[in-house]
C-alpha positions, 0 to 999 in steps of 0.5 A: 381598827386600823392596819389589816382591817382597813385593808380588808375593806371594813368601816372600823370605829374606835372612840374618836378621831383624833384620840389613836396613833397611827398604826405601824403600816402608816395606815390611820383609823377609820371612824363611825359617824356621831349618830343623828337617830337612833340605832337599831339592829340591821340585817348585814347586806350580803348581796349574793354571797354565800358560805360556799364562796368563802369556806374558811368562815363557815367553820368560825360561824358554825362553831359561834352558833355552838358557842352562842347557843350553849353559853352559861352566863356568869360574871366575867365569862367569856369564850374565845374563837380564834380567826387564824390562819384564814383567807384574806377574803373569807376574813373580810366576808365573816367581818362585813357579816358580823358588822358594826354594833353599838360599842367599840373599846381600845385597852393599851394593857399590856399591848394594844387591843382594838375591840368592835361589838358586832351587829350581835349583841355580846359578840365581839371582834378583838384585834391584838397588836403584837410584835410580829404583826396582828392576832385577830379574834372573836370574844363572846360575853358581857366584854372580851377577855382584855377588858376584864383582864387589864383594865384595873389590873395595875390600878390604884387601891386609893389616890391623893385625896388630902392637900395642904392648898389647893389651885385657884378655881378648885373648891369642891373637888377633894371631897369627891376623891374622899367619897371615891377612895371610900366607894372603891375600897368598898366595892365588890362584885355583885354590887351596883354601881356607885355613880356621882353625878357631876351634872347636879354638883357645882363644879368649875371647871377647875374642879373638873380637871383637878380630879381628872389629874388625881384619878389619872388615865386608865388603859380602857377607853369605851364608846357607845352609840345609840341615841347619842352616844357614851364615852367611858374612860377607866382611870387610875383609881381600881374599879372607877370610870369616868363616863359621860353622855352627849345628845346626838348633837354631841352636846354633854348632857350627863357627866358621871363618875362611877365605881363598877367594873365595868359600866353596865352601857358597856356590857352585854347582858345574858337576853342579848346573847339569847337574842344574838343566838337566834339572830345569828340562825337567821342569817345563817339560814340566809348565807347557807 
């Protein structure tokens, strides 16, 4: 996240360098190196801070405990807190605590949202770009509330899948769109995800970028790290992901497309939000 966050002080992470504008205060994104080892839950350092030098974020985490502790898990839930009107350092003290977890996701629908998980698994810091300047909150779920909200909301029920000719090089393409339009007319929620793995196929790659200009961009862009990382790209057709796994060398190891909601790397799960109501206890007991 740029701008404020980066005032504050707070390493931010979001898909890759290169791939965002720069911010309106002329500020550019700061970005997570691609992981060389696997990455695992660490304690946030907080030195001798306590909650009594930073009162404003003792209520904000008092109230995540209450909602981590008593959330009910279904599809698309989520819980929303928001961080208005705090201190600029009780703001960077609840964002150093809450850390960097292993998923970070733009969505540009209707505006611009800059989303990082947190070192707690299903809690999620929301930055929306607004007209008069940033709205900063936290969203508690499987995925905040933008992801679900306006990632396929203007989405194709279907895309071009028959041609007259095609462009040299292009050979096994058009049967994919087929199959593509047929898995997300069917798709419904509760239903696994459909994957088409583009590593077993023979595909050039005029191939590649053939579907890629019939599926077109959509507006949510995901990044995952854990051993390697997971890049996930929502496209113009309603339910349909285009995502792709790399080796901590960066290298692309799988190459898939997948009819879902949203992919399951994604996603937080309800013992991971179990997990992260403890965890956050034990921190707090460290801070009080």
């Amino acid at each position: 996240m740029s701008g404020q966050f980066k005032e504050l002080g707070i390493p931010v992470s979001i898909v890759g360098p290169g791939t965002q504008p720069e911010s309106e205060d002329g500020l550019t994104l700061d970005y997570m190196p691609m992981p060389k080892e696997m990455y695992t839950y660490e304690q946030p350092a907080l030195y001798d801070e306590t909650l009594d030098n930073h009162p404003g974020a003792r209520p904000v985490l008092e109230q995540l405990q209450r909602v981590l502790t008593g959330f009910e898990w279904a599809d698309e839930c989520v819980e929303v807190i928001a961080l208005t009107d705090m201190e600029k350092d009780d703001l960077r003290f609840l964002l150093r605590l809450l850390g960097e977890g292993e998923v970070s996701m733009v969505v540009r629908n209707p505006v611009r949202y800059e989303i990082q998980e947190s070192v707690l698994a299903g809690v999620w810091l929301v930055r929306e770009h607004l007209n008069d300047g940033s709205r900063y909150q936290i969203h508690v779920g499987a995925l905040p509330v933008p992801v679900w909200q306006y990632t396929f909301d203007q989405a194709a029920e279907r895309v071009r899948d028959t041609f007259d000719s095609l462009p040299d090089g292009v050979m096994n393409a058009p049967p994919i769109l087929v199959e593509l339009n047929e898995q997300a007319q069917k798709w419904q929620p509760g239903m696994d995800a459909h994957v088409i793995n583009l590593t077993l196929l023979p595909q050039t790659p005029e191939d590649l970028e053939f579907l890629g200009q019939h599926l077109g961009a959509g507006p949510t862009e995901g990044f995952s790290r854990g051993y390697g990382t997971v890049r996930m790209l929502s496209t113009g057709l309603k339910n349909t992901w285009w995502v792709r796994y790399f080796n901590s060398e960066d290298k692309l190891i799988l190459d898939t497309i997948e009819v879902t909601r949203a992919p399951k790397v994604l996603q937080a799960a309800k013992e991971d939000l179990e997990d992260s109501a403890q965890r956050l206890d034990e921190i707090m007991e460290t801070i009080a």
